[in-house]
N, C-alpha and C positions, 0 to 999 in steps of 0.2 A: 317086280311087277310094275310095267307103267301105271300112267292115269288118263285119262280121260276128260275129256271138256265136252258140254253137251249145252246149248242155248234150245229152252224146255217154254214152248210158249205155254203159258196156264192165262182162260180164258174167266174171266169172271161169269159170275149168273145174272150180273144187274150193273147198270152203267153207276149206281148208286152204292156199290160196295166201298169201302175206305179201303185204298191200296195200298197205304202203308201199315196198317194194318193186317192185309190178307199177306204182304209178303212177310211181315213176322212171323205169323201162323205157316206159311210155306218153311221157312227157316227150323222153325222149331219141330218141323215134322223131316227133316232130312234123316236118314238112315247113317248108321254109325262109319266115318270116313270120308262122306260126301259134304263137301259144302258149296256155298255161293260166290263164285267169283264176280260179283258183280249184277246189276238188274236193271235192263231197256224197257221204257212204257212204249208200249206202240198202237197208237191210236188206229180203232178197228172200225166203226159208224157208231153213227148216232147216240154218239158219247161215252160210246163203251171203250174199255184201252185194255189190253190184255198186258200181261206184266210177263217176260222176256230174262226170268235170270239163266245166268252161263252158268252151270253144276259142274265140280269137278267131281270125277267119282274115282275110284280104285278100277283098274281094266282087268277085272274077273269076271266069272258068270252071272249071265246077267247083263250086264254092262248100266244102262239107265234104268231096269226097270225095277227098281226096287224104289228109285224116287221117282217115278212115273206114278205109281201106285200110290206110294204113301202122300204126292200132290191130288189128285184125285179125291182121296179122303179127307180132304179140309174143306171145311163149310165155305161155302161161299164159292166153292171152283165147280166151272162150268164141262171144262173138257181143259186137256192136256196133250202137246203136241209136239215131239222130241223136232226141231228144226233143222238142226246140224250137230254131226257127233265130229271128233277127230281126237285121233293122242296128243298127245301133250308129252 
């Protein structure tokens, strides 16, 4: 079974969230297999930055949404937006 690389924008609720912070809380909520290969701040308005990590996952069913989901569920995330998938 290949893998998977997925850059997952996750959108904060406030320009006032600690982003290092929310991305520990992202990390610690990955699903069993998947982790961070790495994480882009990308400045969105009015001082809001949405946080940009690349996931690797397992390429079974499914494919990202099991950490689509389990991002979603961390306080402080606003919306979540799969950017680019590709194998790896």
């Amino acid at each position: 079974m290949g893998k998977v690389a997925a850059a997952i924008k996750v959108m904060p609720n406030s320009p006032d969230i600690d982003l290092d912070d929310l991305q520990e809380r992202l990390e610690a909520t990955l699903p069993e297999g998947a982790k961070i290969n790495g994480v882009e701040r990308e400045d969105v308005a009015f001082g809001l930055v949405a946080l940009v990590p690349t996931v690797i996952v397992p390429d079974g069913a499914g494919g990202t949404e099991a950490v689509e989901d389990a991002f979603t569920e961390v306080d402080g995330v606003e919306s979540v937006d799969v950017q680019n998938v590709g194998r790896i």
